[in-house]
VOBA-1610 file (N, C-alpha, C; in pm, whole numbers, padded with zeros to 5 digits, always signed):
BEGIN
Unk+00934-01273-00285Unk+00841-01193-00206Unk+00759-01104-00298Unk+00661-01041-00245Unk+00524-00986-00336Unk+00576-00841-00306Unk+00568-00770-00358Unk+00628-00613-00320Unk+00495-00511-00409Unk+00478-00403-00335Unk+00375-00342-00423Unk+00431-00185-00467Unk+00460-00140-00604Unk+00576-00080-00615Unk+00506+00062-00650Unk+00523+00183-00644Unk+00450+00252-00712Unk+00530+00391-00757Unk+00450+00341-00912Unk+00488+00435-01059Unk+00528+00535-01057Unk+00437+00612-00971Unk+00421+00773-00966Unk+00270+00737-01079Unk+00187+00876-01081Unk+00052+00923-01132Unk-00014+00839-01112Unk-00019+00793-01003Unk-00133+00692-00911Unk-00130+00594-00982Unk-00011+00499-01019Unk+00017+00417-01064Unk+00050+00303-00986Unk+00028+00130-00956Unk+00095+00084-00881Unk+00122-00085-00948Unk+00178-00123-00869Unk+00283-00285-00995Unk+00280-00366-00859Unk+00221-00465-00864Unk+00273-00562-00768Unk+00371-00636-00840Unk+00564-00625-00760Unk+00619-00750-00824Unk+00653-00856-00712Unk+00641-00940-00813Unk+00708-01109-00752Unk+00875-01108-00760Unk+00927-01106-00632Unk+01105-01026-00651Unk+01207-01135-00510Unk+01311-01166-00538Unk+01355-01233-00432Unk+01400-01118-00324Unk+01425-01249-00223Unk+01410-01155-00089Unk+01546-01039-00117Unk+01514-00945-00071Unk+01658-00828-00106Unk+01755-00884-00002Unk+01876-00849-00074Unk+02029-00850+00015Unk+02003-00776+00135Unk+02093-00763+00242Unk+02103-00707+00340Unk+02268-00659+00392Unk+02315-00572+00430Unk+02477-00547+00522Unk+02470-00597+00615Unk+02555-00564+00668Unk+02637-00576+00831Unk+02531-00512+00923Unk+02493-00423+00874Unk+02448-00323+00985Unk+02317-00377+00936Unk+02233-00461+00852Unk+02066-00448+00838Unk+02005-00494+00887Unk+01925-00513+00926Unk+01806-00623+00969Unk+01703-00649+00888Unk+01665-00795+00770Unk+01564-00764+00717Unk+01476-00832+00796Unk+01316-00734+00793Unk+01201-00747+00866Unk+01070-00824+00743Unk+01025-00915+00826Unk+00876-00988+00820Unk+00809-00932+00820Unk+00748-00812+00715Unk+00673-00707+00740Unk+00472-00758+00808Unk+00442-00736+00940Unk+00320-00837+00960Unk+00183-00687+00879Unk+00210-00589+00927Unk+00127-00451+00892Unk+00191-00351+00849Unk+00160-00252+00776Unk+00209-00150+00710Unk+00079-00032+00721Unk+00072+00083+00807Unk-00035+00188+00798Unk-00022+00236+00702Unk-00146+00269+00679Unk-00107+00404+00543Unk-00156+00555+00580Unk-00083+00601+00607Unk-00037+00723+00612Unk-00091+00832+00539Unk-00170+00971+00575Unk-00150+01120+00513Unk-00083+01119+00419Unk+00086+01095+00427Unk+00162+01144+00336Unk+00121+01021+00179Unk+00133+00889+00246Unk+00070+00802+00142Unk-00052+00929+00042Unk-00104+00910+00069Unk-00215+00977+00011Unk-00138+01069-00077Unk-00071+01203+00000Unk-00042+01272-00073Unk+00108+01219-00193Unk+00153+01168-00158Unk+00228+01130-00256Unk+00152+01033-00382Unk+00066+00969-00321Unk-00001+00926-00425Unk-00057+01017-00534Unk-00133+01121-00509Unk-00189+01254-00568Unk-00114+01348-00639Unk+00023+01274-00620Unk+00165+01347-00680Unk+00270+01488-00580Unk+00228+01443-00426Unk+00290+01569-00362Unk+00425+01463-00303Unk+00522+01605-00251Unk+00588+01513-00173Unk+00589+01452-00070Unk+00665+01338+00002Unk+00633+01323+00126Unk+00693+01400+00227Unk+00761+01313+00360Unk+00879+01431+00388Unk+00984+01444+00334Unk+01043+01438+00245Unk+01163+01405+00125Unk+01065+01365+00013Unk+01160+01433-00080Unk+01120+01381-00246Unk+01119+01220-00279Unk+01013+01204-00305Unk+00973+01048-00414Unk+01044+01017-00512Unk+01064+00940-00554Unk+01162+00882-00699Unk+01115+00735-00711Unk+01032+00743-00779Unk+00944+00592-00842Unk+01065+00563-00940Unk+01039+00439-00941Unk+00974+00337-00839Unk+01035+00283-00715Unk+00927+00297-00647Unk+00978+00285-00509Unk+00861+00212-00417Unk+00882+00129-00335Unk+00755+00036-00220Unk+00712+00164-00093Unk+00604+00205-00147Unk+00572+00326+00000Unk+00520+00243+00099Unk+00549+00291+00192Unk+00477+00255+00376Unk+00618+00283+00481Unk+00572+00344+00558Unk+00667+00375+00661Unk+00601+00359+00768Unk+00481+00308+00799Unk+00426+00296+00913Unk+00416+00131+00953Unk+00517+00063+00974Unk+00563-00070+00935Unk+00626-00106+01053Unk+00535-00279+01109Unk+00640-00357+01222Unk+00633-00460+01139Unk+00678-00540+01235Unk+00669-00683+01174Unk+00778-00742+01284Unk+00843-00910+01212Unk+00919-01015+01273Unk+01080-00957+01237Unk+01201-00975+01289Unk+01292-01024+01230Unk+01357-01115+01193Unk+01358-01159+01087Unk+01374-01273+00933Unk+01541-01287+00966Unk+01616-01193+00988Unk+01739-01209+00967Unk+01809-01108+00974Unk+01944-01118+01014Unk+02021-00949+01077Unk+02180-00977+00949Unk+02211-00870+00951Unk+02366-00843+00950Unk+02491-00917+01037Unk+02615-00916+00980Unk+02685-00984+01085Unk+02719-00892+01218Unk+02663-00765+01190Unk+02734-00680+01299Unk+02628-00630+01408Unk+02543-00668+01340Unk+02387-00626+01448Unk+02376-00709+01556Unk+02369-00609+01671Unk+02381-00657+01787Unk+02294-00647+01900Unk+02185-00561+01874Unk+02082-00539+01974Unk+01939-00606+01884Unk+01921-00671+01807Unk+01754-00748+01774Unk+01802-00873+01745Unk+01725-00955+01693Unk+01791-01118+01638Unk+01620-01229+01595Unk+01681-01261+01498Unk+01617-01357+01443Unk+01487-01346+01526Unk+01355-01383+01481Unk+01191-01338+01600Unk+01146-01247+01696Unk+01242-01185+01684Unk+01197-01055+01756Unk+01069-00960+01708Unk+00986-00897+01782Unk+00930-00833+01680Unk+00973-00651+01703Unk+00976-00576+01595Unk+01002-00513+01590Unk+00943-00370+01532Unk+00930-00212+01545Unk+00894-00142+01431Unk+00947-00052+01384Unk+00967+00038+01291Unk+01092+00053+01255Unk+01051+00213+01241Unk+01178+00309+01237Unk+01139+00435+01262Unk+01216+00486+01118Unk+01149+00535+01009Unk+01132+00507+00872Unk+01284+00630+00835Unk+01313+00731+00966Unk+01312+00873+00911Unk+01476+00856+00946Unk+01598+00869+00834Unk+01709+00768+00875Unk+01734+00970+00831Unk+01862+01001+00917Unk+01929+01174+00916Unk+02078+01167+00877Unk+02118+01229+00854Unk+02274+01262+00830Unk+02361+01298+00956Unk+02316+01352+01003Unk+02446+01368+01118Unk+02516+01482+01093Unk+02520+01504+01004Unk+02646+01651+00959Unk+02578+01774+00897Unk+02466+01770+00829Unk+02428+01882+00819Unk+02431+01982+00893Unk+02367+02115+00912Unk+02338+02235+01013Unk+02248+02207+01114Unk+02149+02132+01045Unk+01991+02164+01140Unk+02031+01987+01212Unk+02109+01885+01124Unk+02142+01786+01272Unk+02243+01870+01405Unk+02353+01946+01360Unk+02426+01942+01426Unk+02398+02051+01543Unk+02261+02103+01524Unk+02197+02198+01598Unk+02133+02152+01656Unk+02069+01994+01641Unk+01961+01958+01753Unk+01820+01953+01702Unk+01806+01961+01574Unk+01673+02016+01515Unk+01724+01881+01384Unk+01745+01752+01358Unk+01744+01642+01279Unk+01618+01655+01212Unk+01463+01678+01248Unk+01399+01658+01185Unk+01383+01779+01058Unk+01475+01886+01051Unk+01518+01985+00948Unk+01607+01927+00846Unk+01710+01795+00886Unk+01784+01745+00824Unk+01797+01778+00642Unk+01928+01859+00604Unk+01840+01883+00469Unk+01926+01755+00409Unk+01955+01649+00413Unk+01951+01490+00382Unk+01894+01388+00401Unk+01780+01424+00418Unk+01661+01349+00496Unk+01629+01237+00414Unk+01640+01097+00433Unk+01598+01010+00360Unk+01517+00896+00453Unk+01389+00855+00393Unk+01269+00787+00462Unk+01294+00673+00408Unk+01241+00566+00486Unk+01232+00411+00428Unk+01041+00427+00438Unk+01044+00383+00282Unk+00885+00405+00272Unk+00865+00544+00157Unk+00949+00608+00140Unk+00977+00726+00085Unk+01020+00783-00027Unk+01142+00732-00006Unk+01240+00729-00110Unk+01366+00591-00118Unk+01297+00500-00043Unk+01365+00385+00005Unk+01277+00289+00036Unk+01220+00135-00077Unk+01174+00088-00047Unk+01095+00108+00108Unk+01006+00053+00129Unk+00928+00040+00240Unk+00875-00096+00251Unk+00705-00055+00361Unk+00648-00182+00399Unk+00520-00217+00349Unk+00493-00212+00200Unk+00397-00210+00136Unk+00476-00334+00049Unk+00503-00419+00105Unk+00596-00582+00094Unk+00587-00660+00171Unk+00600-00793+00144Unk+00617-00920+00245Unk+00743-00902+00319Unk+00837-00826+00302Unk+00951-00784+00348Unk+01042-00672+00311Unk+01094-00619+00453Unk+01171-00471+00403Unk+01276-00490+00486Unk+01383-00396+00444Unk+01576-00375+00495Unk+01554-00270+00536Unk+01615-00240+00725Unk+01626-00139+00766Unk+01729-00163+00832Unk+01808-00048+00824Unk+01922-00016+00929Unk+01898-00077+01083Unk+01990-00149+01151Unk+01987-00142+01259Unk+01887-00031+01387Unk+01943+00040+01333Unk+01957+00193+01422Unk+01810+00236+01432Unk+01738+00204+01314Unk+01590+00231+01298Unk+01523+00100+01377Unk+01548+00032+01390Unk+01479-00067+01518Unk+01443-00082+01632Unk+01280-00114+01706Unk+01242-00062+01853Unk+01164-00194+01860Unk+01208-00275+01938Unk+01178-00414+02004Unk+01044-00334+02064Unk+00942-00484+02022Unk+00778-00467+02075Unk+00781-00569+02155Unk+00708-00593+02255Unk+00682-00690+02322Unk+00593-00800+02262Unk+00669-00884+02264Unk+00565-01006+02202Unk+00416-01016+02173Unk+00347-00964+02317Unk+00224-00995+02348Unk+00144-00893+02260Unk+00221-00800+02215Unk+00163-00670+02141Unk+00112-00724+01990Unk+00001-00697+01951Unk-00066-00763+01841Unk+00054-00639+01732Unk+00111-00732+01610Unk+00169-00617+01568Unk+00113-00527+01442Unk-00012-00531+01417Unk-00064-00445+01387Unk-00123-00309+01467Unk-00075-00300+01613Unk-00090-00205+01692Unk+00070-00159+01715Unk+00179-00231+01632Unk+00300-00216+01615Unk+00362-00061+01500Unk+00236-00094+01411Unk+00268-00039+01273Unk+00165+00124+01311Unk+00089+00131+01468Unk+00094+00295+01468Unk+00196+00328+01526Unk+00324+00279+01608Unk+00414+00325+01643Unk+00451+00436+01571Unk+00521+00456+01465Unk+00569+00565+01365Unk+00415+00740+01409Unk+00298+00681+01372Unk+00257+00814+01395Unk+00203+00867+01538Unk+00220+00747+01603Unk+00218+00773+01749Unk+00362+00866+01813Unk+00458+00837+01740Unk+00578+00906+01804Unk+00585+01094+01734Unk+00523+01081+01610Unk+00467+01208+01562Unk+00424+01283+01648Unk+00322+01206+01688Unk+00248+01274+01806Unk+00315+01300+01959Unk+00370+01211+01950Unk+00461+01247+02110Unk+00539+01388+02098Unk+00584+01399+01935Unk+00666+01516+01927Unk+00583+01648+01872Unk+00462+01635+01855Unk+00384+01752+01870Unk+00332+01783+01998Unk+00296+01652+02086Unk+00252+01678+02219Unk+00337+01773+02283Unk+00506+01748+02274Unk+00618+01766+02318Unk+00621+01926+02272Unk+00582+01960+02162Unk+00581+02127+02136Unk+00474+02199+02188Unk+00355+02119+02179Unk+00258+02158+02257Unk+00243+02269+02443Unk+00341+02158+02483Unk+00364+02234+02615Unk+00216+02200+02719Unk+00149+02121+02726Unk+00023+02109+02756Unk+00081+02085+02921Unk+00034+02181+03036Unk+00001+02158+03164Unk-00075+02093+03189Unk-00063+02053+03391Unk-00147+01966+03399Unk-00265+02096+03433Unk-00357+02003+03415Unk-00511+02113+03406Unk-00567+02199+03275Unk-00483+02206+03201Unk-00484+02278+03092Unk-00661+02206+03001Unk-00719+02284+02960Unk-00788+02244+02829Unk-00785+02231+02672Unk-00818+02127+02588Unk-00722+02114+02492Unk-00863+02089+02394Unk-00806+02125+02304Unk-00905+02079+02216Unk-00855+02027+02051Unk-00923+01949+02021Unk-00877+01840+01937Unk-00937+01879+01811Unk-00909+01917+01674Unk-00957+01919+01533Unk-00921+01820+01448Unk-01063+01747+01462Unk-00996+01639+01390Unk-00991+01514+01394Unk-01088+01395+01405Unk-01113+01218+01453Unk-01065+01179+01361Unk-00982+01181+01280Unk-00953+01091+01251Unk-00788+00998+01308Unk-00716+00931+01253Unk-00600+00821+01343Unk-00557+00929+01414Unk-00463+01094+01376Unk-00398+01083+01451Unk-00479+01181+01542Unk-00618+01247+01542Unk-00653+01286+01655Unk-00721+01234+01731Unk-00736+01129+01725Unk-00778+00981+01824Unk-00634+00934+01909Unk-00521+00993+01889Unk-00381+00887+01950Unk-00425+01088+01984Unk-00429+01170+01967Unk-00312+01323+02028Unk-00484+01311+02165Unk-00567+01349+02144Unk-00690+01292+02246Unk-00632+01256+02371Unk-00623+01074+02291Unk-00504+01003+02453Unk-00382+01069+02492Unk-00334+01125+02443Unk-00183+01177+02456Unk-00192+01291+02538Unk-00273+01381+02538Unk-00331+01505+02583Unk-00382+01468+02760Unk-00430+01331+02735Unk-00509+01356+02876Unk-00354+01297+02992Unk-00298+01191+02868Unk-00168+01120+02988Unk-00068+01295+02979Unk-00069+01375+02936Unk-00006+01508+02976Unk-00059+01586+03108Unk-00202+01532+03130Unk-00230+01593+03236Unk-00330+01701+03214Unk-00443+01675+03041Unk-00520+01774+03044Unk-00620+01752+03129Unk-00733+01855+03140Unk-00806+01806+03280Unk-00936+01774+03150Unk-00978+01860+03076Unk-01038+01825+02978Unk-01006+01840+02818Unk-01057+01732+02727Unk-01040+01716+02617Unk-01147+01727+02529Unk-01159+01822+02411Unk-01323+01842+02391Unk-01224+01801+02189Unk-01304+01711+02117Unk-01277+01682+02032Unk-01383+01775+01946Unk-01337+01808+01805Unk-01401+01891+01689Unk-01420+01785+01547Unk-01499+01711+01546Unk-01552+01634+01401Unk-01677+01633+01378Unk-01657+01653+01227Unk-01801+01634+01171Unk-01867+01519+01145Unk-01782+01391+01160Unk-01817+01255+01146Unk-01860+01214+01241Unk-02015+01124+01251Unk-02062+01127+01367Unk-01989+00996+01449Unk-01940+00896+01341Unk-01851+00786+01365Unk-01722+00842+01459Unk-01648+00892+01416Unk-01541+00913+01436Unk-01587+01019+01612Unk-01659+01100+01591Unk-01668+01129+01761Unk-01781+01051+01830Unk-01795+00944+01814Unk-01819+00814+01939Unk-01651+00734+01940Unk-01632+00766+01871Unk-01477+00683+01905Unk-01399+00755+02002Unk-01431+00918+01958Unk-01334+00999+02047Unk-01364+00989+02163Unk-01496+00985+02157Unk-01559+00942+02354Unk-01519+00776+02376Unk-01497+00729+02343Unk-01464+00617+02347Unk-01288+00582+02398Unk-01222+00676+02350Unk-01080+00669+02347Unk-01038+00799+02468Unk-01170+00880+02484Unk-01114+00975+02619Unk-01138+01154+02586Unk-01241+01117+02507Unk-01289+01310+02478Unk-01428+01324+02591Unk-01427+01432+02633Unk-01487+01446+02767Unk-01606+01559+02693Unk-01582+01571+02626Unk-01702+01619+02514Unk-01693+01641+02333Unk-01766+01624+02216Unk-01746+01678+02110Unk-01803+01756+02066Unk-01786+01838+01962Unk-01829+01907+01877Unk-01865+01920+01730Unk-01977+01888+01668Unk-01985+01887+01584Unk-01956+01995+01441Unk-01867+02079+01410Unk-01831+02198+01375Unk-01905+02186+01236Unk-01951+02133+01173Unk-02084+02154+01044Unk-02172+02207+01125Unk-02252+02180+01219Unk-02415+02212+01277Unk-02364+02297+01420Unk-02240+02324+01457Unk-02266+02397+01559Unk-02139+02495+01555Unk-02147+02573+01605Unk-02045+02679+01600Unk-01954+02664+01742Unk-01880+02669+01700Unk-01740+02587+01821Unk-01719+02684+01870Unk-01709+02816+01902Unk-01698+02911+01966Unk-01810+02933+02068Unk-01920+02895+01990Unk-02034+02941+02104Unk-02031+02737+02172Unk-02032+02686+02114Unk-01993+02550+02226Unk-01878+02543+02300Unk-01819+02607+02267Unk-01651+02595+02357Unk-01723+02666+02470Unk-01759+02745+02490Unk-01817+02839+02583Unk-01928+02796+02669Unk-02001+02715+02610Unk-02129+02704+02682Unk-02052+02554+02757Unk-01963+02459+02705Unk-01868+02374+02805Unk-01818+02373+02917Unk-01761+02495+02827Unk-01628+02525+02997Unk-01645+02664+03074Unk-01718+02769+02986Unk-01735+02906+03036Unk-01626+03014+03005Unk-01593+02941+02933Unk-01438+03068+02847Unk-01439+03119+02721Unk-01389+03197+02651Unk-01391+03198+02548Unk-01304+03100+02440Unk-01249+02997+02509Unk-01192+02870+02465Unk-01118+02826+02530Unk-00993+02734+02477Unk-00945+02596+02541Unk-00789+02679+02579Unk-00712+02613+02634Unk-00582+02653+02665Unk-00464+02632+02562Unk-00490+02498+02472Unk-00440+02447+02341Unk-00533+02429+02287Unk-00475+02432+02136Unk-00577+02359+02018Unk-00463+02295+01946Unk-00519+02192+01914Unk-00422+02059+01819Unk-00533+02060+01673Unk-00451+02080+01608Unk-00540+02064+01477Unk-00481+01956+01403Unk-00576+01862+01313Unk-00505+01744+01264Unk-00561+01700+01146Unk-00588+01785+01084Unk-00677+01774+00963Unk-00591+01831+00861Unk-00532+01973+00841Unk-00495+02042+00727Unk-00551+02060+00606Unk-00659+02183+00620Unk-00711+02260+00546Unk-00764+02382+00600Unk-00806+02469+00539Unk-00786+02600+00568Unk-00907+02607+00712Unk-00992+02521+00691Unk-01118+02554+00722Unk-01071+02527+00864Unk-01003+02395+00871Unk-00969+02358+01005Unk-00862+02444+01104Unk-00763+02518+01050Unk-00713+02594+01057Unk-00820+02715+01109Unk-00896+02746+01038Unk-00972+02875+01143Unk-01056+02851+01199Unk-01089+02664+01237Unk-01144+02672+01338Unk-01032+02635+01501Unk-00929+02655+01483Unk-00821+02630+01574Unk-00821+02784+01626Unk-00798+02883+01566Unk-00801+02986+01580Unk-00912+03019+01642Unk-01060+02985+01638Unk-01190+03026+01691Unk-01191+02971+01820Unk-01131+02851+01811Unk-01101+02783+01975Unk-01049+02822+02082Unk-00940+02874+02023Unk-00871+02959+02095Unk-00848+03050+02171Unk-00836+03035+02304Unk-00871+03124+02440Unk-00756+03239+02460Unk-00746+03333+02487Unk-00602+03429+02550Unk-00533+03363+02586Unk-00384+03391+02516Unk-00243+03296+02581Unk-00246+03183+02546Unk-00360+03139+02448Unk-00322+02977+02438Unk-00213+02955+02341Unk-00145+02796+02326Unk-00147+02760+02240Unk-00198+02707+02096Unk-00148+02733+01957Unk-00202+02668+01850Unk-00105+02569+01807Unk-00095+02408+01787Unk-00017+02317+01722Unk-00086+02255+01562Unk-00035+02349+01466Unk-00082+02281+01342Unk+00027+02186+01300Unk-00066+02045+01345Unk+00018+01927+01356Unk-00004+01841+01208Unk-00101+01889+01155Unk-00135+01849+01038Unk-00069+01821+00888Unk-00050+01754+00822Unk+00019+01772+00708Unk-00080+01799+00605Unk-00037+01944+00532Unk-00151+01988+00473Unk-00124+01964+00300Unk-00231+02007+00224Unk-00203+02017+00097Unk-00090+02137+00059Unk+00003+02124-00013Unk+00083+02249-00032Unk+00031+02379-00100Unk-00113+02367-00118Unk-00130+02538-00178Unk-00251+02541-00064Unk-00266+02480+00038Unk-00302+02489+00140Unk-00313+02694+00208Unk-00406+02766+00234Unk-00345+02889+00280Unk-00433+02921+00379Unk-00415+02967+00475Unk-00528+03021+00591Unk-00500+03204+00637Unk-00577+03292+00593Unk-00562+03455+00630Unk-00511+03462+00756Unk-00452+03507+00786Unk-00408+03530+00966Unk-00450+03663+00999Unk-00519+03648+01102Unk-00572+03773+01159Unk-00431+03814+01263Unk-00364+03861+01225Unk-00242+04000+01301Unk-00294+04007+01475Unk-00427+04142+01445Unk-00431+04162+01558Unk-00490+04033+01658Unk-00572+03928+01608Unk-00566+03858+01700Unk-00500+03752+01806Unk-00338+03756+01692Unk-00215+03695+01763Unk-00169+03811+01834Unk-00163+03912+01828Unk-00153+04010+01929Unk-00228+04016+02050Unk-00396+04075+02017Unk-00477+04047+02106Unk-00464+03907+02244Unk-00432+03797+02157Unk-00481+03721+02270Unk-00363+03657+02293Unk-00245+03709+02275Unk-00087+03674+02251Unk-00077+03542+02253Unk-00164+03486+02086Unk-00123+03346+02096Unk+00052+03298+02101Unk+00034+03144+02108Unk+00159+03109+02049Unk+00077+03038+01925Unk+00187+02981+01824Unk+00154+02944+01730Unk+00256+02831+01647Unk+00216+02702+01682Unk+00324+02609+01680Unk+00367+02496+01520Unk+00480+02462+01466Unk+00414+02353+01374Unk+00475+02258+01436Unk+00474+02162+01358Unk+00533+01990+01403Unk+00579+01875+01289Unk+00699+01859+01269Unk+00762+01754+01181Unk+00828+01702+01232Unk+00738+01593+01148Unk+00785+01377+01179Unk+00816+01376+01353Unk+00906+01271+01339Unk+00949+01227+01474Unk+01078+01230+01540Unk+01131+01354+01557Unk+01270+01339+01593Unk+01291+01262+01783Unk+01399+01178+01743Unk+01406+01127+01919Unk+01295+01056+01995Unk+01148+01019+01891Unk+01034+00984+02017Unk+00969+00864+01991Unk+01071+00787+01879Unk+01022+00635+01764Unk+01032+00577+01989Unk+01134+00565+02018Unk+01128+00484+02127Unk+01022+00548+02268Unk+01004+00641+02279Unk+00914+00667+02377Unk+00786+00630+02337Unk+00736+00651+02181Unk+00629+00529+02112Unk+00641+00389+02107Unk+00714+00363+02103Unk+00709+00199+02106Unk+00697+00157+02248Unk+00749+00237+02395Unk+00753+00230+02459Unk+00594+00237+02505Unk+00503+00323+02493Unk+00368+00350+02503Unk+00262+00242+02448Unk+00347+00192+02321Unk+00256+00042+02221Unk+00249-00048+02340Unk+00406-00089+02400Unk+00418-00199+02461Unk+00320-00206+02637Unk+00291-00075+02657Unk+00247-00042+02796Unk+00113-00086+02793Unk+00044-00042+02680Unk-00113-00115+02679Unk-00183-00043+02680Unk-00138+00116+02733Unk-00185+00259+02843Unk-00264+00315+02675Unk-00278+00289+02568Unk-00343+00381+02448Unk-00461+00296+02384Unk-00564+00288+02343Unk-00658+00266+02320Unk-00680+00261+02147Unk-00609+00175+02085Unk-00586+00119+01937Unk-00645+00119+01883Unk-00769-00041+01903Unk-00835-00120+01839Unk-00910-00043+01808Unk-00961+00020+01810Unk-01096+00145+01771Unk-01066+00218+01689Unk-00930+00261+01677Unk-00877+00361+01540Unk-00842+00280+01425Unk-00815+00102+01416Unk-00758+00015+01288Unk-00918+00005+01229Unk-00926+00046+01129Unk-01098+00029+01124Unk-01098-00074+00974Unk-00966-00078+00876Unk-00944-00141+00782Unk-00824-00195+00700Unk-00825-00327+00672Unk-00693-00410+00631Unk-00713-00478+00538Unk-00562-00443+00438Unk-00608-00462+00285Unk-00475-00539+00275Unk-00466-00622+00138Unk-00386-00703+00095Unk-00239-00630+00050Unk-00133-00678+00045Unk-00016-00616-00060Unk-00066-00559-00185Unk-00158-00673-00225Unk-00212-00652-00414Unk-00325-00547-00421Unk-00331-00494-00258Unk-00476-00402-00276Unk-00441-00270-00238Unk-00286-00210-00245Unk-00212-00076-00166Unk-00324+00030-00252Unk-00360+00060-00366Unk-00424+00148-00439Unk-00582+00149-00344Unk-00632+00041-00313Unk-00804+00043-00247Unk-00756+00111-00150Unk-00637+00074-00048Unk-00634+00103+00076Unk-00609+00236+00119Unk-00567+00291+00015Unk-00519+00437+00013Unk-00633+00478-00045Unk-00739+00423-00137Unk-00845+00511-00125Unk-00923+00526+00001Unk-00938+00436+00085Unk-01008+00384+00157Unk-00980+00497+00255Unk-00869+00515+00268Unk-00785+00610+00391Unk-00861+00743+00355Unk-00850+00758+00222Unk-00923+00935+00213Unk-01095+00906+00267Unk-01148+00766+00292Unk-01293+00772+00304Unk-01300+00823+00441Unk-01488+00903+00469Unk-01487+00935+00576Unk-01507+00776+00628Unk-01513+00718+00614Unk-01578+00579+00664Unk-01436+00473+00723Unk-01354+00500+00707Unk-01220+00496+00781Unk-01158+00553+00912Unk-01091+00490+00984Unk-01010+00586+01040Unk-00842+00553+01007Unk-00783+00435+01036Unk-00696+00436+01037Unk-00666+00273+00944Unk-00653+00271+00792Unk-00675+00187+00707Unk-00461+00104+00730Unk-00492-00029+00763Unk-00370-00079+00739Unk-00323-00192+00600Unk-00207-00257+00564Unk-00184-00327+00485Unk-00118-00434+00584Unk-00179-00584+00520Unk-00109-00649+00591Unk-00061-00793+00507Unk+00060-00742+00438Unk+00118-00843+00382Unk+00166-00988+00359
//
């Protein structure tokens, strides 16, 4: 099998390698797509992902595919099934599992991460990480599962009522899936914030009931002249950088919520204005990975109910993981896959 391995310092090796062993408990997967991911990026650039890197190692965690072959003890997938796999494997015994909070896990180990991944013709995952797709599901709409369930678990902190107004920072993959996610919560309106003129016809396309262009217009005085408030009820930000960050804050109506869902650069910093978390007694939320919601995503892939095809905008070879990850930082992207 072709595996695409990478160095560390934006280094990457395609090798020619036989198929890997497997346990009792594995399932190895037919990898059909592999997303590439934020964290891709940043680990490429030398940050971490959610757990520390140790090259060489196959990154992609945003990965479905077939199953090739199981363990003797695996008992819920089998041989053609298709499947996608939920990358983020926990300990069980730490503090922050045994509290209910796994995605704190301080043993946190990723497939894609620090554990081969799906930037290969094939990858080994635990049983346990496996969520049967329905056949009919193209499975490159398999491989947003992983940041679709992200999103279920920021939606999930979010707290979004029905009627509520929400507002979105951010077209690219994952504020095109939090958009849809927002309105099946029951927002009454969804007003998206990009400067790409691409990326907000998609958002109207996928269910933003208005955008904003935040280069040429000032989102405070458009939030207003929209709805007649001084902003939205939530703001989802999905960008991570400072800038976007205070425009979440400018959005922001009395009592709302803020979800910085974003994974940012680590010297990343945004000033906090004090009195205005006082003043308008925000809340103020973050959001990591996917604890508990790989299956309520896969569950959502298989329903039909989310609007995909419009966010896969590009698909690159095993031998091309370095283009594709540039490709991902382009504005001219939204949601760049590998398909091995």
């Amino acid at each position: 099998m072709k595996a695409s391995y990478f160095l560390g310092d934006k280094k990457f090796e395609v090798r020619d390698l036989p198929l890997p062993e497997i346990g009792e408990q594995d399932v190895l997967v037919r990898v059909a797509a592999c997303g590439v991911c934020g964290t891709d990026v940043h680990i490429y650039h030398g940050s971490k992902g959610s757990t520390d890197v140790k090259p060489p190692v196959v990154l992609g965690h945003e990965l479905a595919g077939e199953v090739e072959k199981i363990g003797s003890q695996v008992t819920t997938v089998k041989p053609g099934d298709h499947v996608t796999i939920d990358p983020n494997i926990y300990c069980g015994k730490c503090h922050f599992c045994q509290i209910g909070k796994k995605q704190m896990c301080q043993n946190l180990y990723a497939i894609g991460v620090n554990r081969d991944g799906g930037f290969a013709q094939y990858c080994v995952a635990p049983e346990t990480q496996c969520y049967q797709l329905d056949k009919e599901v193209p499975l490159k709409y398999g491989a947003m599962t992983e940041p679709l369930a992200c999103c279920v678990h920021g939606i999930d902190r979010a707290g979004i009522r029905q009627g509520d107004t929400v507002c979105v920072i951010g077209g690219g993959a994952i504020g095109l899936l939090m958009i849809q996610l927002a309105k099946l919560s029951g927002a009454s309106k969804v007003i998206l914030s990009e400067p790409v003129a691409m990326r907000r016809e998609i958002g109207k396309k996928v269910g933003a009931w208005a955008c904003v262009d935040p280069i040429h217009e000032d989102i405070k005085e458009r939030l207003k002249e929209l709805l007649g408030t001084e902003g939205v009820d939530v703001v989802i930000e999905c960008v991570g950088t400072s800038v976007a960050a205070e425009q979440a804050f400018l959005a922001a109506d009395r009592g709302a919520t803020i979800l910085l869902f974003s994974v940012p650069k680590p010297e990343s910093i945004y000033s906090l204005h004090l009195e205005e978390v006082f003043q308008k007694e925000l809340t103020i939320l973050g959001s990591m990975i996917n604890p508990d919601t790989h299956g309520r995503a896969a569950a959502l892939i298989n329903s039909g109910v989310l609007k995909l095809e419009p966010i896969i905008t590009h698909s690159f070879s095993v031998e091309q993981v370095e283009e594709a990850i540039l490709m991902q930082q382009s504005a001219d992207s939204i949601k760049v896959i590998v398909e091995p």
